[in-house]
C-alpha positions as CSV (number, residue, x, y, z in Angstrom):
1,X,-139.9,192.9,125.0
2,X,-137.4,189.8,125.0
3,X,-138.7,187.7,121.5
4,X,-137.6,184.3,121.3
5,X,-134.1,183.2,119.8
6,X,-133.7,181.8,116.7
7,X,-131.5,178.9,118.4
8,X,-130.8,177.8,121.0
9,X,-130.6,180.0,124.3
10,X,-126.7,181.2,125.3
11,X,-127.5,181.2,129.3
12,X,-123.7,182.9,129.1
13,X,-124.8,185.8,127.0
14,X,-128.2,187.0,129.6
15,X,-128.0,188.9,132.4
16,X,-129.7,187.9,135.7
17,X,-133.6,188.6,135.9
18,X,-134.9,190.2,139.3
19,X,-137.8,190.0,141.3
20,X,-139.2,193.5,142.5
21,X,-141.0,194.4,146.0
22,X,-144.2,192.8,147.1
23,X,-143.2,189.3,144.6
24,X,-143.7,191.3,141.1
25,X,-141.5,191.1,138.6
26,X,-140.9,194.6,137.3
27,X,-138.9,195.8,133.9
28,X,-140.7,194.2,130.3
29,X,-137.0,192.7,129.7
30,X,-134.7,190.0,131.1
31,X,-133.9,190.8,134.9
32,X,-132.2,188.8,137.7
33,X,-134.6,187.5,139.9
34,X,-134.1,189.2,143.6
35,X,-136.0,187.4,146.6
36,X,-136.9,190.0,149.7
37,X,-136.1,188.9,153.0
38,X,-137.2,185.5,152.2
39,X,-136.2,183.0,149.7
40,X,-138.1,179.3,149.9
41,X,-135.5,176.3,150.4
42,X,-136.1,172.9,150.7
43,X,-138.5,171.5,153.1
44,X,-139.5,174.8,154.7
45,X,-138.3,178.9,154.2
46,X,-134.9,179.7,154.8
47,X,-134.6,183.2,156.0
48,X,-131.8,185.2,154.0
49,X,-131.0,188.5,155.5
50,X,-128.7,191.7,154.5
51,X,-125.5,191.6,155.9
52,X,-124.9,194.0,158.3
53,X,-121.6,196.2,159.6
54,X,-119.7,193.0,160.7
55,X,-120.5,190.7,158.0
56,X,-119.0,193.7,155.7
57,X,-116.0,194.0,158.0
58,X,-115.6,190.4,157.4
59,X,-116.2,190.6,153.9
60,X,-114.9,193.7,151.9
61,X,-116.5,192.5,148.6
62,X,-120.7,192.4,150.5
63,X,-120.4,196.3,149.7
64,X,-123.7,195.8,147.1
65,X,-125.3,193.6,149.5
66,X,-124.8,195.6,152.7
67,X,-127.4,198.4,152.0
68,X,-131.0,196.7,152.6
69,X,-130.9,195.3,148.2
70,X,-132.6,192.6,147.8
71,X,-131.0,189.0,146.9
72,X,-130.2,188.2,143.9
73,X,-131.0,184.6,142.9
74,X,-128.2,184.2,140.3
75,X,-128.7,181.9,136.9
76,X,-132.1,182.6,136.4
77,X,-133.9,184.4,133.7
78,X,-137.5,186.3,132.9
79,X,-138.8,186.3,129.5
80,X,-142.2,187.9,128.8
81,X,-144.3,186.0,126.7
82,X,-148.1,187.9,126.4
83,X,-151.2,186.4,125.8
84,X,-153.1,188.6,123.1
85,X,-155.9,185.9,122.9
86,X,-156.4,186.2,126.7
87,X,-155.5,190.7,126.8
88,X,-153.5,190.2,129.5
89,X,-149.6,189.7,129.5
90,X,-147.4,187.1,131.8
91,X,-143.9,185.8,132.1
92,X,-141.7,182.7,132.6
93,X,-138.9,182.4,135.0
94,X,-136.4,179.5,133.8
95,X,-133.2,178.3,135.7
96,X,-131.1,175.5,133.8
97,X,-129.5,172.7,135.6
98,X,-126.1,173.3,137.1
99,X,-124.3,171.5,134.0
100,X,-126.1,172.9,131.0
101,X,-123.7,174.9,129.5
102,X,-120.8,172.4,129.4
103,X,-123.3,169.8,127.8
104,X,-125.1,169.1,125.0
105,X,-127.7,167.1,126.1
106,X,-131.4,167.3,125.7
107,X,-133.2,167.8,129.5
108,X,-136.7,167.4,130.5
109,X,-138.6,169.9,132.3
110,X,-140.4,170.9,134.7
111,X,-143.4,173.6,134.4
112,X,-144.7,174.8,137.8
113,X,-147.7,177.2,138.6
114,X,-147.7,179.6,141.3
115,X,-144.2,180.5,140.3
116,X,-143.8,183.7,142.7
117,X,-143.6,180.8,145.6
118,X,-142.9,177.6,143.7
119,X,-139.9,178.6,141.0
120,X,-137.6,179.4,144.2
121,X,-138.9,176.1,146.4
122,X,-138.6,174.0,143.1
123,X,-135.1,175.3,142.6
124,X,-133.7,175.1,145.9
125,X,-134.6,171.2,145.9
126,X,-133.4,170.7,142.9
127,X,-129.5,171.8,143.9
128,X,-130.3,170.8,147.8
129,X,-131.8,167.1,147.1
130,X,-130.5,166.8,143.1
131,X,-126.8,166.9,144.7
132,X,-125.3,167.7,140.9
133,X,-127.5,164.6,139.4
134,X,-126.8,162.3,142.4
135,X,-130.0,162.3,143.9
136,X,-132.5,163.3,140.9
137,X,-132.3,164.1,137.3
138,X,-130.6,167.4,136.4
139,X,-134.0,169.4,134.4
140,X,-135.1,172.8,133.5
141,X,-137.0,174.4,135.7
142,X,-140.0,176.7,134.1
143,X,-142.1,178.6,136.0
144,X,-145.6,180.3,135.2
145,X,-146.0,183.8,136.6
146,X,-149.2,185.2,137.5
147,X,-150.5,187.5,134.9
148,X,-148.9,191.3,135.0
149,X,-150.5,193.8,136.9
150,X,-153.0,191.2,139.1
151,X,-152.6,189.9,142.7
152,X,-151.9,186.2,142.9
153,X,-155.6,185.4,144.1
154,X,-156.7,187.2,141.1
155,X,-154.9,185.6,138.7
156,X,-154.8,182.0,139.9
157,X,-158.6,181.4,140.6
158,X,-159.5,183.2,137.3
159,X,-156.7,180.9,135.4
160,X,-156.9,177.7,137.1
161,X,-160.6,177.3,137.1
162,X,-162.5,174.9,135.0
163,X,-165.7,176.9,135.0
164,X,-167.1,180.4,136.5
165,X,-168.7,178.4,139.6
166,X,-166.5,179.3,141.9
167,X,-167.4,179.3,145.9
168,X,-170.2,181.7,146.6
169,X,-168.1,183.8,148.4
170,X,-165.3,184.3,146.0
171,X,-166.0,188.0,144.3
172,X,-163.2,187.3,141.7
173,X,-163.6,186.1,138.3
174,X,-163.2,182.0,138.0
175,X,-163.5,179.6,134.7
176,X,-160.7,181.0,131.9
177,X,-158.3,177.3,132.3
178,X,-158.9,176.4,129.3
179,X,-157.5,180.0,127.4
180,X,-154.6,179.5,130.0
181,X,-153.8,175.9,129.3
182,X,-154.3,176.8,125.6
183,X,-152.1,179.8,126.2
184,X,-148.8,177.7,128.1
185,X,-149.6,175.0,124.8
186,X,-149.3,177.5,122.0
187,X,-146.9,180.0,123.3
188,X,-144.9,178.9,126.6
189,X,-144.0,175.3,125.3
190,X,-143.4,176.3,121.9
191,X,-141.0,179.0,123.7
192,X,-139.0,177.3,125.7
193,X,-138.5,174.4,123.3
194,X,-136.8,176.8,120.6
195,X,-134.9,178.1,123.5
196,X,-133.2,175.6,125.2
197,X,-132.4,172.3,124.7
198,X,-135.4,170.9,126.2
199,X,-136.7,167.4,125.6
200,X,-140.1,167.5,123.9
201,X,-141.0,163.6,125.2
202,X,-140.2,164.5,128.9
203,X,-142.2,167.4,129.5
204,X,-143.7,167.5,133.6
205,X,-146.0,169.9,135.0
206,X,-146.6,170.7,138.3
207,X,-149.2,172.0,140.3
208,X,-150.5,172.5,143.9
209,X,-154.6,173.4,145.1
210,X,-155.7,175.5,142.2
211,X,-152.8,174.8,139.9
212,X,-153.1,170.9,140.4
213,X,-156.9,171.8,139.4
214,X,-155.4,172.9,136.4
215,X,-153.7,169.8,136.0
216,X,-156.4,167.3,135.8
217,X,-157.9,169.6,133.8
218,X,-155.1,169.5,131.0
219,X,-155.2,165.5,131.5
220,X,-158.1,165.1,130.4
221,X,-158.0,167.8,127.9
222,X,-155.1,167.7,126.5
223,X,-153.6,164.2,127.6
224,X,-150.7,164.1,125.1
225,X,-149.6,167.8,125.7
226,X,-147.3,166.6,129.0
227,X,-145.6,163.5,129.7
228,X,-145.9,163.4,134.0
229,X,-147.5,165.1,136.4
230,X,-147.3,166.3,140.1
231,X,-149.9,166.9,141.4
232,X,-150.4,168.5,144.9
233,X,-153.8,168.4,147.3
234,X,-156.2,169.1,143.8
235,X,-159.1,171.5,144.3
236,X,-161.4,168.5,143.2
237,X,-164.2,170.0,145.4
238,X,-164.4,172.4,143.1
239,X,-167.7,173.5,141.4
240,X,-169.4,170.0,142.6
241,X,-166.5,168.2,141.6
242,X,-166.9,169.1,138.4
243,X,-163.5,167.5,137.2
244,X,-165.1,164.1,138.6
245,X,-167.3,163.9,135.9
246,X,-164.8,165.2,133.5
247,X,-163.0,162.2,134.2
248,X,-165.6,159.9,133.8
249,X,-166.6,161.5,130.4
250,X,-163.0,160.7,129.2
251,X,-162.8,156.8,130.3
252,X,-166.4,156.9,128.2
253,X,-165.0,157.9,125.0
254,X,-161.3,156.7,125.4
255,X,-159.2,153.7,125.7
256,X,-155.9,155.3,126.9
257,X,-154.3,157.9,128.9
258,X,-150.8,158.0,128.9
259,X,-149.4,160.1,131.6
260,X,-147.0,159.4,135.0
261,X,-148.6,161.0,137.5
262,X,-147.9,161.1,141.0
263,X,-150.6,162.7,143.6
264,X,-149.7,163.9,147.0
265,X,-151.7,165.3,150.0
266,X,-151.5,166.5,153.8
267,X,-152.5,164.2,156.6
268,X,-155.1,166.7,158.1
269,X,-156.9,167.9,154.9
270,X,-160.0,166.2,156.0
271,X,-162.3,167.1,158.4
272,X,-161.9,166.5,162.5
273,X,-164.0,167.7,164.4
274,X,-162.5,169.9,167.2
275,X,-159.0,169.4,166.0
276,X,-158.1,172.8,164.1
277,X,-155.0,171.0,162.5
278,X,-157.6,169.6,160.2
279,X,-159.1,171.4,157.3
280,X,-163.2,171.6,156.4
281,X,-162.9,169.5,153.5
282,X,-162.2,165.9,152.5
283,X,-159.8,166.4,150.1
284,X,-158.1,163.1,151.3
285,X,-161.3,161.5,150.1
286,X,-161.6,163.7,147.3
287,X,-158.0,162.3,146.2
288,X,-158.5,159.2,147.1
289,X,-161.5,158.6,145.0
290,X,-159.7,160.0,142.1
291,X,-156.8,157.7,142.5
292,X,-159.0,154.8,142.4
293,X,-161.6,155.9,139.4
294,X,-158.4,156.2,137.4
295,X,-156.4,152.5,138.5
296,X,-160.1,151.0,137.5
297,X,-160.1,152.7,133.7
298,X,-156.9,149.7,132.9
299,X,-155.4,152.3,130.8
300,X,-152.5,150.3,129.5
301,X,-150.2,153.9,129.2
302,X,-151.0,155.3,133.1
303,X,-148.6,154.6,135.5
304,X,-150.0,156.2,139.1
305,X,-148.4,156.5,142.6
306,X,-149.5,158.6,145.6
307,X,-148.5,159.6,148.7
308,X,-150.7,161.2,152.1
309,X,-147.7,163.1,153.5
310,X,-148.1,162.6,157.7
311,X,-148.3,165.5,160.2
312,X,-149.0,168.4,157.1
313,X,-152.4,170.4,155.9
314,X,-153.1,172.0,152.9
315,X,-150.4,175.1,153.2
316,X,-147.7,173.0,154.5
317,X,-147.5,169.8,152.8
318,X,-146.2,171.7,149.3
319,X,-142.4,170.9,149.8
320,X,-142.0,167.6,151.3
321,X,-144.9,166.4,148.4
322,X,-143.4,167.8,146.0
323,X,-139.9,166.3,146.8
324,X,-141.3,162.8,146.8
325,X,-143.2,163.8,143.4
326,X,-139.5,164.7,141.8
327,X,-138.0,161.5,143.5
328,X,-140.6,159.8,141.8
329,X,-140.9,160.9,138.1
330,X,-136.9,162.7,138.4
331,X,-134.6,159.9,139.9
332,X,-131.1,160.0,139.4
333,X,-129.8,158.5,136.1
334,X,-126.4,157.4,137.3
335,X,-125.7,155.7,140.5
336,X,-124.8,157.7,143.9
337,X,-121.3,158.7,144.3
């Protein structure tokens, strides 16, 4: 099992980390990550496929590629970091901005759930759109795995959750978000910080449905423990919009809450009647309503922006939202070339 450095991380010294069949990461130590067929890119899922006869003709040196392997998504890295508490183990995928090693600055980061989708989306913006610092704010990318050994519905509903009420026809255990978010703040954070040279004022988490459920729930839970927030189309239906009242509980007994958050949303995640582009429940509304409970606290430390993202639904809407959510709370911080 890797354990955590005594200093600071020597991205030179690792060796890839690799992503096995069916999106599971396999081996208990570092491995380079290897996408299947598909590897996510920005604003939609760029196809990458094993070179065949002539693209080895063509290229002598595609001899380890030319045999059905799986890519290799180079400069990242797994760590396993159990959760005793919780009996159940998980891992982090990192990747450091393009100019880590020849610096020796401190860089914020960027924690993002659903990592078996989201860590190679997230990082394909961040070279595609960041352009080397030009067009955002070079960060470390962190992702959160689902838990070892569980299917991604498994994991996320039971982890994301607020409270056991899930829907009625979900057979799968919900409610254990707050173990998990105690989890990433005892042992992920604490982690990465003695890792790399990550900034502990400019920490960002990022989450989308279930995961941005998690979010609001570490908000109002934890409100210090990250710095900004991206949150994408929130599960606030959830249990009665349960997180509703959470919220109104805080502004009770609190005059602050200082976060950066930035909310985004598909177009057709409302209902429309006899338009099956359009989804069965108002999460625009749901949003919406958020959005404005929170402006009307006057919490002098909240700065809020959000964005209804045209012509997407709930599955669709995760990479353009969350570009405009990096634009936002990443921008560059040097001029354009």
């Amino acid at each position: 099992m890797q354990r955590p450095p005594s200093g600071r991380h020597n991205p030179g010294q690792s060796s890839m980390v690799k992503l096995a069949g069916g999106g599971r990461f396999a081996g208990p130590r570092m491995r380079s990550i290897r996408l299947l067929a598909a590897a996510a890119a920005a604003g939609g899922l760029l196809a990458v496929v094993a070179c065949g006869p002539s693209a080895e003709a063509r290229n002598p040196q595609s001899d380890s590629r030319s045999q059905g392997r799986p890519y290799e998504l180079a400069g990242t890295q797994v760590f396993d970091l159990p959760a005793p508490d919780l009996g159940r183990d998980y891992q982090i995928f990192v990747s450091l901005p393009e100019g880590y090693a020849t610096s020796d600055r401190a860089y914020p980061v960027l924690y993002v759930t659903d990592a078996d989708y989201a860590f190679p989306l997230i990082r394909s913006i961040a070279r595609r759109v960041g352009d080397g610092g030009d067009g955002l704010e070079d960060f470390i990318l962190v992702g959160l795995s689902y838990a070892v050994g569980d299917s991604p519905t498994v994991s996320r509903r039971r982890d994301y959750t607020p409270t056991p009420r899930g829907p009625r026809q979900d057979v799968e255990r919900h409610g254990e978000a707050p173990g998990y978010a105690r989890y990433v703040e005892t042992t992920v954070i604490p982690f990465v910080e003695r890792a790399f040279r990550a900034d502990p004022d400019r920490r960002i988490f990022m989450g989308h449905s279930y995961g941005a459920l998690l979010g609001v729930q570490i908000l109002f839970t934890r409100p210090t423990l990250f710095d900004g927030y991206i949150l994408g189309s929130p599960s606030l239906w959830y249990d009665s919009r349960h997180m509703m009242t959470v919220e109104q509980r805080y502004a009770e007994t609190h005059d602050d809450l200082p976060a950066n958050i930035f909310l985004y949303i598909g177009e057709y995640e409302t209902p429309h009647p006899g338009d099956p582009r359009y989804g069965t429940a108002d999460m625009v509304g749901d949003n919406a309503a958020f959005e404005r409970a929170l402006r009307s606290r006057g919490y002098p430390g909240l700065k809020i922006a959000s964005s209804v993202v045209r012509d997407e639904d709930h599955l669709s809407v995760m990479p353009s939202g969350l570009t405009r959510g990096l634009k936002h709370l990443l921008p560059p911080r040097r001029a354009p070339r």
